[in-house]
C-alpha distance (Angstrom), angle and dihedral (degrees) to the residues before:
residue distance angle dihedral
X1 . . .
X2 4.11 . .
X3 4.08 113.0 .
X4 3.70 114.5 -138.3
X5 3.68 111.3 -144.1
X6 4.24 121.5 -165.2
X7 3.72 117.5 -137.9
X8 3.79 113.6 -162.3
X9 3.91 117.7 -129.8
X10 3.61 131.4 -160.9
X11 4.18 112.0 -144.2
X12 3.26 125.5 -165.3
X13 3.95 120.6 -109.3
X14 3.84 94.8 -121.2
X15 4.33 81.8 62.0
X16 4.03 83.8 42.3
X17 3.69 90.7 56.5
X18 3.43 97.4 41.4
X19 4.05 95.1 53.5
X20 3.51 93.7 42.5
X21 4.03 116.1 37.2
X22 4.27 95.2 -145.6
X23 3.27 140.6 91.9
X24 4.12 127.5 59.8
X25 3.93 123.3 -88.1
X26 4.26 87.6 -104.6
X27 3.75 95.6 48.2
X28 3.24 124.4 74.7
X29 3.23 122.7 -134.1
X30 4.22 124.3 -153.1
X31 3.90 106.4 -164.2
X32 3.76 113.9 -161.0
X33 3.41 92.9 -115.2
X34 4.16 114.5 -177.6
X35 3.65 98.9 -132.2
X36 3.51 117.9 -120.9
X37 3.98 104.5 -87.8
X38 4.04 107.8 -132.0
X39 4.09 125.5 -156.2
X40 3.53 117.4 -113.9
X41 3.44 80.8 -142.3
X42 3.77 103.2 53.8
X43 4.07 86.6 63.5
X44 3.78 98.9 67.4
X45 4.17 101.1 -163.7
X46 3.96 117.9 -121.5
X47 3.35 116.3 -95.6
X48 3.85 115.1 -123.8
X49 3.46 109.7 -108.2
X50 3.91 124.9 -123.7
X51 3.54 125.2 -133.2
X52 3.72 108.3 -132.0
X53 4.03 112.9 -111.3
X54 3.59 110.5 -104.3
X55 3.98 122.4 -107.0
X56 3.93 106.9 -82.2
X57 3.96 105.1 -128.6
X58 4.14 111.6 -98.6
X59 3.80 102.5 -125.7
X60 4.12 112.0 -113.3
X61 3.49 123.8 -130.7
X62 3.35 119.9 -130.8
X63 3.82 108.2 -120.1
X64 3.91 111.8 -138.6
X65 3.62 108.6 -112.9
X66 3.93 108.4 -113.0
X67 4.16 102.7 -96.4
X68 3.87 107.0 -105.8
X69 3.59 104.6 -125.6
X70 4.00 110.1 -117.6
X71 4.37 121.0 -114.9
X72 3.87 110.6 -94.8
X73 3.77 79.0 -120.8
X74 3.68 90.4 62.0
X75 3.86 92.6 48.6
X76 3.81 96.3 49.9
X77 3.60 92.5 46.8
X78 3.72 85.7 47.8
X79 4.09 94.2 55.6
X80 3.96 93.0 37.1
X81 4.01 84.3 65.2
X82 3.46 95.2 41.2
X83 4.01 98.7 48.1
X84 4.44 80.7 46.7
X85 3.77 88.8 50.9
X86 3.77 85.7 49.3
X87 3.98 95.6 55.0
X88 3.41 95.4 38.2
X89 3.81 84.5 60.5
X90 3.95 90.9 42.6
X91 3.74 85.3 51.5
X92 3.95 95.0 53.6
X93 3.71 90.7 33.4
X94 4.09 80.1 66.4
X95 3.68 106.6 36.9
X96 3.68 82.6 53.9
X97 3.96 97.9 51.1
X98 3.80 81.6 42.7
X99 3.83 93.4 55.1
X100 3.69 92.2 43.7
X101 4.00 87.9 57.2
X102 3.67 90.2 45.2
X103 4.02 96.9 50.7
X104 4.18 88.7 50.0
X105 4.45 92.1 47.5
X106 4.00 78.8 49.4
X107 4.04 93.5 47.2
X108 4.10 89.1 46.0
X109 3.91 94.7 40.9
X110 3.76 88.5 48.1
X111 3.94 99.2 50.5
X112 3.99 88.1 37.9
X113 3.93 85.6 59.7
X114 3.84 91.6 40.5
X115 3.99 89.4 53.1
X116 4.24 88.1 48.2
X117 3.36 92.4 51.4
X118 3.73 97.4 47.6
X119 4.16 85.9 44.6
X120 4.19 83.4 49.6
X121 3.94 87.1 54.9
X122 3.68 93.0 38.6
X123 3.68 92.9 56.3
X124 4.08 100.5 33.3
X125 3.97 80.8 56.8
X126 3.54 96.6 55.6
X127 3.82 100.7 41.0
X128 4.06 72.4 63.3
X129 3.68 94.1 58.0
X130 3.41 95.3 48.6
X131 4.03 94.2 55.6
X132 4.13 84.5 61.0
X133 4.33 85.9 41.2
X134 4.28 76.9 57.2
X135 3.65 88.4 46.3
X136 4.16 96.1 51.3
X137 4.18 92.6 43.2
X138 3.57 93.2 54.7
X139 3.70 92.7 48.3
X140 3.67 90.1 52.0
X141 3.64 90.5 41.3
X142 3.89 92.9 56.9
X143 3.83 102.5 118.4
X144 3.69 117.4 -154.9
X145 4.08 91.8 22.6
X146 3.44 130.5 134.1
X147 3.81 137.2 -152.5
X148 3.76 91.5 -84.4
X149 3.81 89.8 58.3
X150 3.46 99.8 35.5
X151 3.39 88.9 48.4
X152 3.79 92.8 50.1
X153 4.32 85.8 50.3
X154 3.61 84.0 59.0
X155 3.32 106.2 43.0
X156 4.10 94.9 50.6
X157 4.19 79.5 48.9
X158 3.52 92.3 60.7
X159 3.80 92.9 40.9
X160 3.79 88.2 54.4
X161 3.72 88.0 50.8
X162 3.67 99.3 52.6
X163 3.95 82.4 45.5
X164 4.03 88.9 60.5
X165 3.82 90.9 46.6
X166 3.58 94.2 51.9
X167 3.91 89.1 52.2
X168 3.48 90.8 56.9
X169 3.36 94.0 47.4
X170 3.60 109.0 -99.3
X171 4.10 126.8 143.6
X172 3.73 124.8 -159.8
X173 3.83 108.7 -135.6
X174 3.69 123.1 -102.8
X175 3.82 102.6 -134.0
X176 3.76 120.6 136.2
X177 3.59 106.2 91.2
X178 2.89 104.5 12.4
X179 4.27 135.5 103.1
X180 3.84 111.7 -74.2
X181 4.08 108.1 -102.3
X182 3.42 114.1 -177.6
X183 3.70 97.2 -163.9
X184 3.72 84.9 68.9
X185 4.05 106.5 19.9
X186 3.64 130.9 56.2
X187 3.97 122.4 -149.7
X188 3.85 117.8 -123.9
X189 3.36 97.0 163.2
X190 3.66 148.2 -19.9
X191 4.36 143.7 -128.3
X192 3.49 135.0 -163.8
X193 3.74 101.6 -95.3
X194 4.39 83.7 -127.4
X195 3.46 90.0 68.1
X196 3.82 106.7 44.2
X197 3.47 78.3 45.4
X198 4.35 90.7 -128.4
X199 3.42 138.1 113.1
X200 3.78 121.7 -93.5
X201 3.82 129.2 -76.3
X202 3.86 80.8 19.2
X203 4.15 123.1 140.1
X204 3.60 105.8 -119.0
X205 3.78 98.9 160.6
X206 4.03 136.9 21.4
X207 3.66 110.4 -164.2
X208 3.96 92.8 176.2
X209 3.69 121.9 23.6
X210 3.76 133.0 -123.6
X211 3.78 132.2 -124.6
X212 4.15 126.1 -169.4
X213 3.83 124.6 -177.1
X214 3.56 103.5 -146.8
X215 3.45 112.0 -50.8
X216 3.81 96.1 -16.8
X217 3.61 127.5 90.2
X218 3.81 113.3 -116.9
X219 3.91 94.6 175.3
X220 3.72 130.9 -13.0
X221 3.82 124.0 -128.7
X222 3.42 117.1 -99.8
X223 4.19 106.7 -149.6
X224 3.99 141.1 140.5
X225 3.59 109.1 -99.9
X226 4.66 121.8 -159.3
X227 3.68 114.9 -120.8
């Protein structure tokens, strides 16, 4: 709903006099005049003005600074220590190929010396076995001998023999007797421990003998064990 507001207004008396027809030229007259009555809406109000936002600052790049070109001094020094890094690498590059050749003569010298020794052994072990071969041809070779000799012949062969294996370290096996173990005895064949006349798991026959060397099994014994 639109408001009308009055606004008083002063007139001059010559307007006064004119509207109304009274009054004398000294008097004044004051009509009751009805002021004009104005819209509200024909006085449109003033806007407030806006100052315009300033400029925002454009952002400056930073122009590189020209590159100062470096002394000749600077650049010579610069490619003497480069051309010295590159034959101190050369040099390490072939102490290193050099080592490398060194370590594989060593490897091949080493297993050449490891296969003459075991081809020393292997022949110092057989010239051995061929003193007890002697031993057996001249028993056989006996003329005019008879079991007792020849078996005396072979029993001072085997006795050399079991000499030789004891030199090299070798140890018959201990098993008749004695608890079964069968780490170092193997089991053939079994009896009731009434009739061998033993307790159980006891050795009561070896039908092949053992040998160890050391610690290390060579051959088991083969014998009968009572259960």
């Amino acid at each position: 709903m639109q408001t009308r507001v009055r606004v008083p207004i002063r007139i001059k008396p010559s307007v006064v006099s004119e509207r109304t027809g009274a009054g004398s030229a000294g008097a004044p007259v004051v009509a009751d005049a009805v002021p004009p009555v104005m819209d509200r809406e024909a006085v449109t109000p003033m806007e407030p003005s806006v100052a315009p936002a300033p400029p925002e600052p454009t952002a400056v790049t930073a122009q590189p600074e020209p590159a100062t070109p470096r002394p000749e001094s600077e650049v010579q020094e610069a490619a003497k220590e480069e051309a010295a890094e590159e034959e101190s690498l050369e040099v390490w590059r072939d102490r290193a190929l050099r080592l490398q050749a060194e370590m594989e003569n060593f490897r091949k010298r080493q297993q050449r010396l490891a296969e003459e020794r075991i081809a020393a052994d292997r022949e110092r072990l057989l010239r051995a076995f061929l003193q007890v071969a002697d031993d057996l041809e001249r028993a056989l070779n006996a003329d005019g001998a008879d079991a007792e000799d020849l078996r005396r012949g072979v029993d001072l062969t085997y006795r050399s023999l079991m000499q030789l294996l004891d030199q090299e370290g070798v140890k018959p096996i201990q098993a008749k007797g004695g608890a079964f173990d069968p780490a170092w005895h193997e089991a053939v064949g079994t009896i009731s421990h009434q009739d061998a006349d033993a307790e159980p798991d006891t050795v009561v026959e070896v039908v092949q003998s053992g040998y160890r060397l050391g610690d290390r099994l060579l051959r088991p014994a083969r014998v009968i064990v009572a259960t």
